[in-house]
Rosetta silent file (secondary structure, phi, psi, omega in degrees, C-alpha in Angstrom):
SEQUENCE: XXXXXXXXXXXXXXXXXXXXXXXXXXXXXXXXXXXXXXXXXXXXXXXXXXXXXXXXXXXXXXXXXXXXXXXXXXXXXXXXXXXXXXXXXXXXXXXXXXXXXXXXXXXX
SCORE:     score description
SCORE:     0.000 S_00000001
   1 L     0.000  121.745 -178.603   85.423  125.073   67.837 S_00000001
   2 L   -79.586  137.529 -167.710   82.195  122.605   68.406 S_00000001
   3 L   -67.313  103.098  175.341   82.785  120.043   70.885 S_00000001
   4 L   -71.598  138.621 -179.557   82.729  116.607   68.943 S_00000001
   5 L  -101.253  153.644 -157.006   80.432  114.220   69.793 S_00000001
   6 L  -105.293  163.293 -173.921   80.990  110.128   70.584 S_00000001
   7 L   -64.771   14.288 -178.816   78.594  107.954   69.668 S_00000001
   8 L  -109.250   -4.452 -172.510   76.572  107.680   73.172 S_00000001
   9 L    77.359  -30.499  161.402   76.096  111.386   72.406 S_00000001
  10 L   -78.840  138.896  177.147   78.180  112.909   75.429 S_00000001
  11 L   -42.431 -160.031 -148.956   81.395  114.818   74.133 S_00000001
  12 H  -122.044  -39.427 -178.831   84.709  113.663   73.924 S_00000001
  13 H   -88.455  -12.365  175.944   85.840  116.122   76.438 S_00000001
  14 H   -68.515  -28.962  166.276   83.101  115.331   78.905 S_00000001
  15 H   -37.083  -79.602 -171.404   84.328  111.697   78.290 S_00000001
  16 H   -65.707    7.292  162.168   87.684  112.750   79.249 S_00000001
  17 H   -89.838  -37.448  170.690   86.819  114.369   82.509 S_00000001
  18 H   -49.445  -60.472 -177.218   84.869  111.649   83.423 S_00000001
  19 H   -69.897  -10.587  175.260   87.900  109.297   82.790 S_00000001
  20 H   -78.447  -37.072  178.039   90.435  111.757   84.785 S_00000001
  21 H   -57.157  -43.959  169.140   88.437  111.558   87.468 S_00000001
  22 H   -71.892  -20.093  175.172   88.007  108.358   87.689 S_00000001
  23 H   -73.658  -28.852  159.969   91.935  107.257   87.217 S_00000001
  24 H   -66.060  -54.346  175.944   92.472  109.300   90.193 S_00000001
  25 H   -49.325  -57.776  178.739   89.950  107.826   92.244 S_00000001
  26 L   -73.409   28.898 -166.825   90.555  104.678   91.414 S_00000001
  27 L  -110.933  149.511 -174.575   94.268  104.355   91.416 S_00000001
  28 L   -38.358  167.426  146.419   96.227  101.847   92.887 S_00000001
  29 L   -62.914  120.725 -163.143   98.378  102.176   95.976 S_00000001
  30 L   -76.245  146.524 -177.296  101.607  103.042   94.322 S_00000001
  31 L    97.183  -12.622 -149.679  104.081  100.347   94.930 S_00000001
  32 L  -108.285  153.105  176.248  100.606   97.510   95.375 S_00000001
  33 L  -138.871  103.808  171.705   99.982   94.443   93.243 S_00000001
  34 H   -28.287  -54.164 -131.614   96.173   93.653   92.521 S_00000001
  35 H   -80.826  -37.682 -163.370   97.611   89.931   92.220 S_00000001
  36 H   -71.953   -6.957  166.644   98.987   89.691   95.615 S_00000001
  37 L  -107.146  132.477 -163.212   95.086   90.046   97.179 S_00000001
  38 L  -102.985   14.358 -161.453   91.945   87.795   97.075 S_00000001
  39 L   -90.586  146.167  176.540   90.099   91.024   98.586 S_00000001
  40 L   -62.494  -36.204  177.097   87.730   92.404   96.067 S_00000001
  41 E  -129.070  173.388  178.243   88.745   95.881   96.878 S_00000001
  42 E  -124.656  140.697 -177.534   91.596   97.663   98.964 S_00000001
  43 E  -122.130  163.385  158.932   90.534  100.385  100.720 S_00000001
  44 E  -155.286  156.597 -159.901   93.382  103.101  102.642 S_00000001
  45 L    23.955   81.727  135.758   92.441  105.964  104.725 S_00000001
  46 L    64.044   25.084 -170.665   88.663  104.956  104.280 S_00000001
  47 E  -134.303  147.081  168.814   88.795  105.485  100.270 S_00000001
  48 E   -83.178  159.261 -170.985   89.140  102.350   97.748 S_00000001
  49 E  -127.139  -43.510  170.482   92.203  102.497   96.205 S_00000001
  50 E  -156.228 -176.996 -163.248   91.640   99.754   93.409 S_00000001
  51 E  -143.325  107.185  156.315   89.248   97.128   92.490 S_00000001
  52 L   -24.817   46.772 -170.941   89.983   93.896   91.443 S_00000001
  53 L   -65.873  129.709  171.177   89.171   94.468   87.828 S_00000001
  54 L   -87.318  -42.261  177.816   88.987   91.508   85.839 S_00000001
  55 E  -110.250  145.452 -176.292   87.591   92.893   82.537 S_00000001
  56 H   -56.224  -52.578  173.059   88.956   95.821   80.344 S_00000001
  57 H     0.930  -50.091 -166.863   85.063   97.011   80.761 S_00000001
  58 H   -90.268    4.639  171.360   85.705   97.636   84.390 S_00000001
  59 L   -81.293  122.379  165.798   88.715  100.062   83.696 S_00000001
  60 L   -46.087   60.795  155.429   88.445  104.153   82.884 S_00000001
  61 L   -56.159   83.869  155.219   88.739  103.261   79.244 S_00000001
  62 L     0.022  114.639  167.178   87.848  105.516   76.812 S_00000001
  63 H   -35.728  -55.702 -173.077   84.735  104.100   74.579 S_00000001
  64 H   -31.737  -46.474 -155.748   86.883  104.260   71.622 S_00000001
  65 H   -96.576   10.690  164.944   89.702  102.153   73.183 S_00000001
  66 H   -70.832  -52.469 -177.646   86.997   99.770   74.969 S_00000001
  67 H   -63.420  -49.029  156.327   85.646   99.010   71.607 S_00000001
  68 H   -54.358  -34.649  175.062   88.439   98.628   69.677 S_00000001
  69 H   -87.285   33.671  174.112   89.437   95.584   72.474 S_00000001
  70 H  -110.497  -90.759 -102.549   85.688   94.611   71.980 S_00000001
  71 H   -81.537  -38.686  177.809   86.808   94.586   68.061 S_00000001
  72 L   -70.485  -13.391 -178.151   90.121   92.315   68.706 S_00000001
  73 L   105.454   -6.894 -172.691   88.074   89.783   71.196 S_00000001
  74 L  -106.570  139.223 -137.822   89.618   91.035   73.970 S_00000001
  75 L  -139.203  -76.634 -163.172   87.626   91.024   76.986 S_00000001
  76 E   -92.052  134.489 -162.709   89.745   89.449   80.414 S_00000001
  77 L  -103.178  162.737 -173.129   92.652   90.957   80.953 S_00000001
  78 L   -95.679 -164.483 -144.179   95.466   88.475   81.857 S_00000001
  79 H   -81.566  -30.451  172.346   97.508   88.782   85.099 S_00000001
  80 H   -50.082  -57.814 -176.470  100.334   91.164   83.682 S_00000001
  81 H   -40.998  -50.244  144.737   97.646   93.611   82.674 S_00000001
  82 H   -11.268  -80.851 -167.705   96.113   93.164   85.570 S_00000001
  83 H   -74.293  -18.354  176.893   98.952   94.013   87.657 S_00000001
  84 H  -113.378  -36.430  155.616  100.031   97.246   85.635 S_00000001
  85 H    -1.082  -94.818  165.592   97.275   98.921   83.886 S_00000001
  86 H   -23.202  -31.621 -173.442   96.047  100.714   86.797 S_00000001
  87 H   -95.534  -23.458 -157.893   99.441  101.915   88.006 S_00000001
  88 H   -76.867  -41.859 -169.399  100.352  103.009   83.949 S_00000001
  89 H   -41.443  -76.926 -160.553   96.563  105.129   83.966 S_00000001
  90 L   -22.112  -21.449 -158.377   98.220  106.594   87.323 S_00000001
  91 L    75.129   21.173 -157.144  101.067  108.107   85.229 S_00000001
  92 L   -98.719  160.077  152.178  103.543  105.889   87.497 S_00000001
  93 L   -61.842  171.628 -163.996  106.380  104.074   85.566 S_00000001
  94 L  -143.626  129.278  140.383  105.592   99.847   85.307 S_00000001
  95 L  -117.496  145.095 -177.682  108.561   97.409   84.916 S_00000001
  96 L  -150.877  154.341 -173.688  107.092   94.180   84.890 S_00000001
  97 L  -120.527  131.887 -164.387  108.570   90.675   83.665 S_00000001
  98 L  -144.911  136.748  157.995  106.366   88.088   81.702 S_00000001
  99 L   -30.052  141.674  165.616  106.386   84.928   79.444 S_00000001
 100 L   -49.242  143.040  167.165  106.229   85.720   75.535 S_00000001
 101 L    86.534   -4.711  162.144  102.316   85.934   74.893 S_00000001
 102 L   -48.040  -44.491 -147.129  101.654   87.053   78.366 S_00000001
 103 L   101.791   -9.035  174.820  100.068   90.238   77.492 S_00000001
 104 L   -48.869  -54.100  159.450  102.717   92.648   78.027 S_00000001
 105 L   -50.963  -53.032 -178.665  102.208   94.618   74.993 S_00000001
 106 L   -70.349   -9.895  174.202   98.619   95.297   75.070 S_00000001
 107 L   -73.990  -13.536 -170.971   99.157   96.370   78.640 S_00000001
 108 L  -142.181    0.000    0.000  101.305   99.504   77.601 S_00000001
């Protein structure tokens, strides 16, 4: 079966190797809240563990799903998103409590 290609020209599964890798590296401390730190990064045993990401951009997004939240406008993620994103990539469960309009959906 030929390996479909995304519109940057690397495959879909090279994509998705890319993006495993990176969800590991880059995953929170489980149990950690981005919100609760003004440090740009956290590091434990010598590794970063997450990055203050501000923009979906700066997440292991898929092109597809960057662009579709290019195509809705959405660009800064607000502080729920923030605080769970990174932990939902991880595969951890998220309960998290928010205002209506907060962002809560598009985070999960």
């Amino acid at each position: 079966m030929p390996r479909r290609q995304g519109r940057s020209g690397g495959g879909d599964a090279d994509e998705l190797a890319e993006l495993r890798e990176r969800v590991i590296s880059e995953a929170p401390e489980a149990g950690s809240n981005p919100l609760l730190t003004d440090a740009e990064e956290v590091e434990a045993d010598g590794k970063v563990t997450f990055s203050r990401a501000r923009r979906f951009s700066e997440l292991p997004l898929s092109r597809r799903t960057l662009a579709g939240l290019a195509r809705g406008k959405w660009e800064k993620m607000t502080d729920v998103q923030r605080a769970t994103i990174g932990h939902a990539l991880a595969g951890r469960d998220v309960l998290a409590a928010a205002r209506t309009g907060s962002g809560k959906t598009l985070a999960f």
